[in-house]
TIRO-2110 file (N, C-alpha, C; in Angstrom, 1 decimal):
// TIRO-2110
61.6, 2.1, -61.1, N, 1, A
60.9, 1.2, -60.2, CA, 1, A
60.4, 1.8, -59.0, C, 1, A
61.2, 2.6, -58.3, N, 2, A
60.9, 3.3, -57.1, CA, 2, A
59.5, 4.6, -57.9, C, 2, A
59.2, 4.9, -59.1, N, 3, A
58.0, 5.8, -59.1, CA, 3, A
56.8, 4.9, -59.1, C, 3, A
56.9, 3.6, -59.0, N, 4, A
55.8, 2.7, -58.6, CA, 4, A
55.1, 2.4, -57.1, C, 4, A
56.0, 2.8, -56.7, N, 5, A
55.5, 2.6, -54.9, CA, 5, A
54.6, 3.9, -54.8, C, 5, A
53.2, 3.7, -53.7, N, 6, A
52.3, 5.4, -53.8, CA, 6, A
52.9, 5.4, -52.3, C, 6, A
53.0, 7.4, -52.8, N, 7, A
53.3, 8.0, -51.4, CA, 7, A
54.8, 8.1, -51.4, C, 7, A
55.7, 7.7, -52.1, N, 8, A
57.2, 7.8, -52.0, CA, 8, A
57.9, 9.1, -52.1, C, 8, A
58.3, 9.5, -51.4, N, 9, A
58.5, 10.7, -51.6, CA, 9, A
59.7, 11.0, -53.1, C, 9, A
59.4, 12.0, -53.7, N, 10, A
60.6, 11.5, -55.1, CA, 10, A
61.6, 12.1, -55.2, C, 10, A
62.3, 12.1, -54.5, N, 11, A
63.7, 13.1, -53.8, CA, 11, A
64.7, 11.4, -53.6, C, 11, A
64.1, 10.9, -53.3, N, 12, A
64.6, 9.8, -52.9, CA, 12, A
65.6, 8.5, -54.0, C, 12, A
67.0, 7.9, -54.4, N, 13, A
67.2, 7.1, -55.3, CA, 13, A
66.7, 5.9, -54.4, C, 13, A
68.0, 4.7, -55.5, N, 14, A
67.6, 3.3, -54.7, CA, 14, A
68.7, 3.5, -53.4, C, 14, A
69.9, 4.1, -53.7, N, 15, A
70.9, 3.7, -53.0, CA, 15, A
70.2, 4.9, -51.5, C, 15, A
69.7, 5.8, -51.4, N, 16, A
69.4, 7.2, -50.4, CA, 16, A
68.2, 6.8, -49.7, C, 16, A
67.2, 5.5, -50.3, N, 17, A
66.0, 5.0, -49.9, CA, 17, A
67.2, 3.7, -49.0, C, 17, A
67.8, 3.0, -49.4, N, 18, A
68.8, 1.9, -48.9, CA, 18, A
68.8, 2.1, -47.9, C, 18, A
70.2, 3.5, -47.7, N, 19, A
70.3, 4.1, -46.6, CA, 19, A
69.6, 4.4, -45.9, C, 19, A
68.6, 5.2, -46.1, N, 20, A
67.2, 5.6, -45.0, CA, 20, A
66.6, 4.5, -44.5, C, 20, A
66.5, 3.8, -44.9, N, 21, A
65.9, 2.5, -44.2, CA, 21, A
66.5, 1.9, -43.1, C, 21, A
67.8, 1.7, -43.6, N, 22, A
69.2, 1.0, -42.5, CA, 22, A
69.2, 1.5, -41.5, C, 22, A
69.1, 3.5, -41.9, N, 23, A
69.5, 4.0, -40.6, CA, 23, A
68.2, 3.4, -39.6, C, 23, A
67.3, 3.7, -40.2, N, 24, A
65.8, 4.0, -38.9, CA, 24, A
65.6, 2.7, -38.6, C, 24, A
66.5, 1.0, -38.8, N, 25, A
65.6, 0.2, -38.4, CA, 25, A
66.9, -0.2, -37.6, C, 25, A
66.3, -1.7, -36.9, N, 26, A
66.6, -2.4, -35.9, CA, 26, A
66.8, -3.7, -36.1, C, 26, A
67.8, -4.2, -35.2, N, 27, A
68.2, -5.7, -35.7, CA, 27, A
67.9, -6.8, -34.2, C, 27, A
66.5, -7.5, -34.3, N, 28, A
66.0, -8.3, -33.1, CA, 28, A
66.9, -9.6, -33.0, C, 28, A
66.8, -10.6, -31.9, N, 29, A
67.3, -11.1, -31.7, CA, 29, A
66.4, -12.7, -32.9, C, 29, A
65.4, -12.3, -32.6, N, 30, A
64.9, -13.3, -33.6, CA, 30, A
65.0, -13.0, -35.3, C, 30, A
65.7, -12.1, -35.7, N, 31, A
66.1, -11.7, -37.2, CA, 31, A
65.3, -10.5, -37.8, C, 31, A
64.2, -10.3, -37.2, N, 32, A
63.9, -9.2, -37.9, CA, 32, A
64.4, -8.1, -37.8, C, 32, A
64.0, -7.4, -38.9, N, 33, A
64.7, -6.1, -39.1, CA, 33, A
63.2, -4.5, -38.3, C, 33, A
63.3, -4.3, -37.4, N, 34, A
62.2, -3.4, -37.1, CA, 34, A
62.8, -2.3, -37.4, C, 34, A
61.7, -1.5, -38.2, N, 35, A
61.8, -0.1, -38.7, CA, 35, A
60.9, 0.9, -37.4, C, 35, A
61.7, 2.0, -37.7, N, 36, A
61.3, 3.0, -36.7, CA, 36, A
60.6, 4.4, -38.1, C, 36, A
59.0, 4.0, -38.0, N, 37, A
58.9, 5.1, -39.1, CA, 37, A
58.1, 6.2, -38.4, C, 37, A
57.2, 6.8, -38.8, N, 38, A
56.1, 7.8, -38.4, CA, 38, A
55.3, 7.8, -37.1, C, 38, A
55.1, 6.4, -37.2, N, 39, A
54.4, 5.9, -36.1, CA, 39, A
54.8, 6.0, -34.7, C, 39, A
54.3, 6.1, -33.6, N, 40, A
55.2, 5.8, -32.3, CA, 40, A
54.4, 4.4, -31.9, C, 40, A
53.6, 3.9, -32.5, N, 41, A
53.2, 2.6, -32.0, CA, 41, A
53.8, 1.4, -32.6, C, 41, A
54.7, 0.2, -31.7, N, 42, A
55.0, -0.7, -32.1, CA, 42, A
54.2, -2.1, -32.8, C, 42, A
54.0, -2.7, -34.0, N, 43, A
53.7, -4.0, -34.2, CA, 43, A
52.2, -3.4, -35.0, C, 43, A
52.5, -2.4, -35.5, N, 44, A
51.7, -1.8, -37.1, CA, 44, A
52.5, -1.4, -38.0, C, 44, A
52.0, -1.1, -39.5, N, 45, A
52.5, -1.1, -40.3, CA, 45, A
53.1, 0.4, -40.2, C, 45, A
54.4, 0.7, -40.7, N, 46, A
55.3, 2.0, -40.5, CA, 46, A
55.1, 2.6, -41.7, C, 46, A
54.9, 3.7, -41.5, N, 47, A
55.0, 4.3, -43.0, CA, 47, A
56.5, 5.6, -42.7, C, 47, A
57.4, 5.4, -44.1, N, 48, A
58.5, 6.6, -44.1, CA, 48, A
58.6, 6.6, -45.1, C, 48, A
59.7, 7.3, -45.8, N, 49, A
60.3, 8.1, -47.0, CA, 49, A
59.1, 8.8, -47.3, C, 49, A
58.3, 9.5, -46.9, N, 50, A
57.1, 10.3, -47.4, CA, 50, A
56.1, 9.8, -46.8, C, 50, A
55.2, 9.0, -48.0, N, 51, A
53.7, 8.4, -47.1, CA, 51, A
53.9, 7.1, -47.5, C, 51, A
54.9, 6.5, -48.1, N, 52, A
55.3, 5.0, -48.9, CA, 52, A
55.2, 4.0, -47.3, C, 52, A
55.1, 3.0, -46.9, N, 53, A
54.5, 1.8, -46.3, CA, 53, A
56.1, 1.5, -46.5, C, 53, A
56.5, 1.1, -45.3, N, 54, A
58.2, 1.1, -45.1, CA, 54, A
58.3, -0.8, -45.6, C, 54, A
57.5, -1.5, -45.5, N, 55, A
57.9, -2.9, -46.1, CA, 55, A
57.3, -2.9, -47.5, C, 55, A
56.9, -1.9, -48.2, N, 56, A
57.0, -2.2, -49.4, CA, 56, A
57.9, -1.6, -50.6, C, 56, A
58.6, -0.2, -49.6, N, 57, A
59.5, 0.2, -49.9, CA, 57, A
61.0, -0.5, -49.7, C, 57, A
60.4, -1.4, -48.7, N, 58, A
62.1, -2.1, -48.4, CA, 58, A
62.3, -3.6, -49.5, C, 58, A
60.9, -4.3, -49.5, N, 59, A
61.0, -4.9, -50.7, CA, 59, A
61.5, -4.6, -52.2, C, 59, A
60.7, -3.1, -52.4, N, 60, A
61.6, -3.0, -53.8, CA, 60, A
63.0, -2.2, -53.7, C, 60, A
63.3, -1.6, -52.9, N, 61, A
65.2, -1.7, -53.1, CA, 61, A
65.9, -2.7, -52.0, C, 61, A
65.4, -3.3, -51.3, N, 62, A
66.5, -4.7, -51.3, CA, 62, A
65.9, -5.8, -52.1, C, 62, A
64.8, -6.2, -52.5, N, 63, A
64.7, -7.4, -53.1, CA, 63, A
64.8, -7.1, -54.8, C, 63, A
64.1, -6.3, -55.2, N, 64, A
63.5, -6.1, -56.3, CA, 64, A
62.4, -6.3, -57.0, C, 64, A
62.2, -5.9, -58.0, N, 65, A
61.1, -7.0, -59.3, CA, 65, A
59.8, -6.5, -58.2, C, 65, A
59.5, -5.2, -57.8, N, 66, A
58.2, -4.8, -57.2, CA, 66, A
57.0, -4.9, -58.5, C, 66, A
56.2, -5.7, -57.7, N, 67, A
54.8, -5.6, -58.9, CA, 67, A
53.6, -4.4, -58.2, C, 67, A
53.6, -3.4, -58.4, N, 68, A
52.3, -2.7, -57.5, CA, 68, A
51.0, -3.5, -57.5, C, 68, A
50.9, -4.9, -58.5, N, 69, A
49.5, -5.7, -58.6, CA, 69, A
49.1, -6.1, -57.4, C, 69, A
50.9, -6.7, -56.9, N, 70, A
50.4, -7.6, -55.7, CA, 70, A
50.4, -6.9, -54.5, C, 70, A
50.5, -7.6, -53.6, N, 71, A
50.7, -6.8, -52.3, CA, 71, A
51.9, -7.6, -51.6, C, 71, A
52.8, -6.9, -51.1, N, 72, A
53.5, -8.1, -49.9, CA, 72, A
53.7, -8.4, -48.6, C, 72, A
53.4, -9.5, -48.7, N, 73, A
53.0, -10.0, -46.9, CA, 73, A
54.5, -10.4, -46.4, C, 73, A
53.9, -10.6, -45.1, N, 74, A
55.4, -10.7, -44.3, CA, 74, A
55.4, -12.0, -43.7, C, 74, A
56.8, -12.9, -43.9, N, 75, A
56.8, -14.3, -43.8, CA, 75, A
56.4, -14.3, -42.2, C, 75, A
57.5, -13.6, -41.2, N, 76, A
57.4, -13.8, -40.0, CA, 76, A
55.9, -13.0, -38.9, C, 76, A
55.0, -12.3, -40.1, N, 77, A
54.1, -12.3, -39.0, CA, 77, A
53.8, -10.9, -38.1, C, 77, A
55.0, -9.8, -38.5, N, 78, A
55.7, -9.0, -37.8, CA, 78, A
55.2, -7.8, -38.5, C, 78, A
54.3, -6.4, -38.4, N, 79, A
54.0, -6.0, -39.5, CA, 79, A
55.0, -4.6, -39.4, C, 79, A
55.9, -4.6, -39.0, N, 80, A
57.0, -3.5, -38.9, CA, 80, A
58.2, -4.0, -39.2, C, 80, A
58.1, -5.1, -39.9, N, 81, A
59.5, -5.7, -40.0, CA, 81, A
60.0, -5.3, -41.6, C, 81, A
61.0, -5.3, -42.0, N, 82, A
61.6, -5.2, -43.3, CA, 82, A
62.8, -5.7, -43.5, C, 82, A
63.3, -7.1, -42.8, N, 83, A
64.2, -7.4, -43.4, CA, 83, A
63.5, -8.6, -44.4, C, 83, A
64.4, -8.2, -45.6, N, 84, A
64.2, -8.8, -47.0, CA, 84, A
63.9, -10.3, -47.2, C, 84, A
64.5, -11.3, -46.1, N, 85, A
64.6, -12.5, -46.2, CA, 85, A
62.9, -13.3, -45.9, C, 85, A
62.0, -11.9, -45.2, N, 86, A
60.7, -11.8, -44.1, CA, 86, A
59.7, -11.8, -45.3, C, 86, A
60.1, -11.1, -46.2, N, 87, A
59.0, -10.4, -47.5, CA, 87, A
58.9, -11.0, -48.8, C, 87, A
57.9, -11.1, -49.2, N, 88, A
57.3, -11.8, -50.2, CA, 88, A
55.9, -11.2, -51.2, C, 88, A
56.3, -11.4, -52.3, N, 89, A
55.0, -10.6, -53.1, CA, 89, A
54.0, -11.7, -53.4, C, 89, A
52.7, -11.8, -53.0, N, 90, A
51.7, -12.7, -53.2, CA, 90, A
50.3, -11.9, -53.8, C, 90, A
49.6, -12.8, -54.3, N, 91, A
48.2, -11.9, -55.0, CA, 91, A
47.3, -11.9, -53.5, C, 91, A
46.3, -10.9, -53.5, N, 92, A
45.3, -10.8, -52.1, CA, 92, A
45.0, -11.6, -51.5, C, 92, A
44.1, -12.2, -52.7, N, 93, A
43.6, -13.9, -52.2, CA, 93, A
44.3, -14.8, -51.4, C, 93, A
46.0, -15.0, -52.0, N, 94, A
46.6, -16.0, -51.2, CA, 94, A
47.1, -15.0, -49.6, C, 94, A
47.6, -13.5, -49.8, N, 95, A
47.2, -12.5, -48.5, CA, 95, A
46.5, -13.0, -48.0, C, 95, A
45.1, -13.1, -48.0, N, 96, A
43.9, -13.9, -47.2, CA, 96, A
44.0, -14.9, -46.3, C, 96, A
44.5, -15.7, -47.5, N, 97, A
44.6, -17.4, -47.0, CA, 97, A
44.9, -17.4, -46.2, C, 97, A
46.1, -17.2, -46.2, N, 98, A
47.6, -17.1, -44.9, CA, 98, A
47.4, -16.4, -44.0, C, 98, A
46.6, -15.7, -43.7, N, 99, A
46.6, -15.1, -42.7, CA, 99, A
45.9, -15.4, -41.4, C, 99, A
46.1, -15.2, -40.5, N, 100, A
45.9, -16.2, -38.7, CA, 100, A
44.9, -15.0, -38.4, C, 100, A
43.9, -16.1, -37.5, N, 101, A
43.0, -15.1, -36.6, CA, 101, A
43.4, -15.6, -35.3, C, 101, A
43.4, -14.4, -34.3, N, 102, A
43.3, -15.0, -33.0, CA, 102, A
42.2, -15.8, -32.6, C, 102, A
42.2, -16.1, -31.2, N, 103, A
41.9, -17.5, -30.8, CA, 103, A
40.5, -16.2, -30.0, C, 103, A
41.1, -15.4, -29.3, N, 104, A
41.0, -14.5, -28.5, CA, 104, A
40.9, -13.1, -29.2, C, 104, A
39.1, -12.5, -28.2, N, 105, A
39.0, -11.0, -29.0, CA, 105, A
40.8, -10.1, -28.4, C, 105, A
40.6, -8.9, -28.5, N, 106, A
41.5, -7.8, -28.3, CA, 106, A
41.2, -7.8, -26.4, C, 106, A
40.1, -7.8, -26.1, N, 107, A
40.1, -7.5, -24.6, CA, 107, A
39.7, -9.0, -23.7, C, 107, A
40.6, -10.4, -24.8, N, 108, A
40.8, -11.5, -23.7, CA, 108, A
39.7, -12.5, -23.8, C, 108, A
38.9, -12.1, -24.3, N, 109, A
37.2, -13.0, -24.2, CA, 109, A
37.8, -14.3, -25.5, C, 109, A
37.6, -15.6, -25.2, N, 110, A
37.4, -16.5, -26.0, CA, 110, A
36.5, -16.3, -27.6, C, 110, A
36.8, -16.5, -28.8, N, 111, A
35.8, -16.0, -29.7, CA, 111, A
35.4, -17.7, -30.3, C, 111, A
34.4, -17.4, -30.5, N, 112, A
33.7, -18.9, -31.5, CA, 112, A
33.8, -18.9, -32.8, C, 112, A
33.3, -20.2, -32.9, N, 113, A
34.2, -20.3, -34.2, CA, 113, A
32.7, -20.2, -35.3, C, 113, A
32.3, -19.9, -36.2, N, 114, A
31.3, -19.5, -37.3, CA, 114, A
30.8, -20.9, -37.8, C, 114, A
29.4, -21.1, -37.5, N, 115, A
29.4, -22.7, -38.4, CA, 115, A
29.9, -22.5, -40.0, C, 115, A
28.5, -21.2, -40.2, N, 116, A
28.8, -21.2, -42.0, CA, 116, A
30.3, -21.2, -42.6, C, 116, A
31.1, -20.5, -42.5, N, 117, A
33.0, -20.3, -42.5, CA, 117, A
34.0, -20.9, -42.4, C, 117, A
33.6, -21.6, -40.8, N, 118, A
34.8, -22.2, -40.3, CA, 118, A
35.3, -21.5, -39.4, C, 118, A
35.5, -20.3, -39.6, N, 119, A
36.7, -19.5, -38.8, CA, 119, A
36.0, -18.6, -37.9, C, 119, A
37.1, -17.8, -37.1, N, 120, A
36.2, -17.4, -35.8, CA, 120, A
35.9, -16.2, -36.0, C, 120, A
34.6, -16.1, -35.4, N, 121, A
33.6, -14.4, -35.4, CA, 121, A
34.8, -13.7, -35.5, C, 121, A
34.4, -12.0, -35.9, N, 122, A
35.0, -11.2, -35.8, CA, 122, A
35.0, -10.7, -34.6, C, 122, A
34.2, -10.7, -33.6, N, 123, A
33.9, -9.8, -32.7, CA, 123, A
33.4, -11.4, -31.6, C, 123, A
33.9, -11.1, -30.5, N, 124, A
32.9, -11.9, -29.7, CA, 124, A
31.8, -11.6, -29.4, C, 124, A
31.2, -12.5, -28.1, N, 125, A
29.6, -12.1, -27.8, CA, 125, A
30.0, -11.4, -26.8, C, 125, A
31.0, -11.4, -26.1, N, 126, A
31.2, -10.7, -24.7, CA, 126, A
31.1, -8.9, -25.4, C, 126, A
32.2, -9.2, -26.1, N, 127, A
31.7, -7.6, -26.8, CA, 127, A
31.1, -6.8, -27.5, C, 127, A
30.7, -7.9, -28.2, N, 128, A
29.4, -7.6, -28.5, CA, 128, A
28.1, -6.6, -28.1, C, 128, A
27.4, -7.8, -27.0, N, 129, A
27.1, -7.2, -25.9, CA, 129, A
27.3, -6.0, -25.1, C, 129, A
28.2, -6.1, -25.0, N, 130, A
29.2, -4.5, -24.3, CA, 130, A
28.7, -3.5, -25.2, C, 130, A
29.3, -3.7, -26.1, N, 131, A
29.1, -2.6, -27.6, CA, 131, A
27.6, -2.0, -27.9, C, 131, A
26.4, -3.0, -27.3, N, 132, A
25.3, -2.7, -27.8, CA, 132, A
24.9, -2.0, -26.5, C, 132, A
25.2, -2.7, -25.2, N, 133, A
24.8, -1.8, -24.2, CA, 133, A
25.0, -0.7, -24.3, C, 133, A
26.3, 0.0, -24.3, N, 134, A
27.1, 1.0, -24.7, CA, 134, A
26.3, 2.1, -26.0, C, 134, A
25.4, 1.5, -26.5, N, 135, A
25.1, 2.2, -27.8, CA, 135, A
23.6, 2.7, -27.0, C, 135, A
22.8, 1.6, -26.6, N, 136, A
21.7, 1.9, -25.5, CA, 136, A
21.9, 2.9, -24.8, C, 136, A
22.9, 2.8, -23.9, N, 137, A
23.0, 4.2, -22.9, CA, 137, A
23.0, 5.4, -23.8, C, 137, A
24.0, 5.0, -25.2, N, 138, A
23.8, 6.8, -25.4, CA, 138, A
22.7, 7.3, -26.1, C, 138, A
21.9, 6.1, -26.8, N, 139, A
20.9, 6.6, -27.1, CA, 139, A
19.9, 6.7, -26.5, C, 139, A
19.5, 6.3, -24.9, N, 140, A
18.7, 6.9, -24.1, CA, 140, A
19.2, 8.2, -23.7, C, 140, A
20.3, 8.8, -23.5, N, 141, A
20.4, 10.0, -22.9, CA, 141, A
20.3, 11.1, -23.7, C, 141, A
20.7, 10.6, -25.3, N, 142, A
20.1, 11.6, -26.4, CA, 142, A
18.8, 11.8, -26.3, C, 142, A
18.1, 10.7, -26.1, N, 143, A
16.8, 10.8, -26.2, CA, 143, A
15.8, 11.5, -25.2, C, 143, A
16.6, 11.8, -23.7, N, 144, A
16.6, 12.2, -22.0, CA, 144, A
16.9, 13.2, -22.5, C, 144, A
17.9, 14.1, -23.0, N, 145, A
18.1, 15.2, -23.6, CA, 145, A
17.4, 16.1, -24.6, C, 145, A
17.3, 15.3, -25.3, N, 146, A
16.2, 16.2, -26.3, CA, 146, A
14.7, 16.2, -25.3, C, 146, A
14.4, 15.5, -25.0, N, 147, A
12.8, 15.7, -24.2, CA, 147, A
13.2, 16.8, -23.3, C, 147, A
13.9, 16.9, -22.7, N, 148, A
14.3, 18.1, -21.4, CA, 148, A
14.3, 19.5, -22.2, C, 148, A
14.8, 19.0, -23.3, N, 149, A
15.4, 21.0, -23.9, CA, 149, A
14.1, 20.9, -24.7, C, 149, A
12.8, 19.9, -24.9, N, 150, A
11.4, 19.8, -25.9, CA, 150, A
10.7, 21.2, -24.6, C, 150, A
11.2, 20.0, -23.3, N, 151, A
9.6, 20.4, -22.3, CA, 151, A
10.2, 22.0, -21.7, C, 151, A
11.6, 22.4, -22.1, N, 152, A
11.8, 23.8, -22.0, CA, 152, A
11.4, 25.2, -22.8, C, 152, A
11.1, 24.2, -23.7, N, 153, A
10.0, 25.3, -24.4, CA, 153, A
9.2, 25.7, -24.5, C, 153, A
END
């Protein structure tokens, strides 16, 4: 079962992968189980035992019955979490479904919501904006640059 997970390192059993997990995680006050893997950034996906994704590795030796078809999402929300009670195997599609968009881009701006969809832009206008000015500047000074090193010749 464990040569079905990609990226696992294969040194590893069920009971040595158990352990490795136990040791490197953490027990929060709201129930999850946080794993401490590769990453030093908190509240993204961890990857350990090799290059294996630490909640899909914790799914198939504490829950079992891993399907590599599906993918498994996390009940609480939490994408560093791996306690077993949190994880669940679902097909993409329903991954999709379930899944929350914020209300709010990354840098605070309100986003709107899409007539065609329903759901809200990917990107707002505030950054949007930003993003295209930002692109403007550099492609004027590429442009200020090459003319300078043209009229040097």
């Amino acid at each position: 079962m464990l040569s079905e997970i990609n990226g696992l390192s294969r040194h590893f059993t069920e009971d040595s992968l158990r352990q490795h997990l136990t040791e490197r995680s953490i027990r929060r006050d709201d129930g999850c189980l946080i794993i401490r893997g590769y990453g030093t950034q908190r509240g993204v996906y961890q990857k350990v035992a090799g290059r294996a994704w630490a909640h899909i590795a914790a799914y198939a030796v504490f829950v079992g019955g891993y399907d590599p078809d599906l993918e498994v999402d996390h009940l609480c929300n939490v994408k560093d979490c791996v306690e077993p009670t949190h994880l669940r195997q679902v097909s993409h599609a329903d991954n999709c479904r379930t899944r929350t968009q914020a209300p709010t881009c990354r840098n605070g701006h309100d986003r709107e919501v899409d007539e065609a969809t329903g759901r809200y832009r990917r990107t707002c206008r505030a950054c949007n904006r930003d993003s295209q000015r930002r692109w403007r500047e550099r492609q004027a000074a590429e442009v200020a640059q090459a003319r300078a090193a043209y009229a040097r010749t």
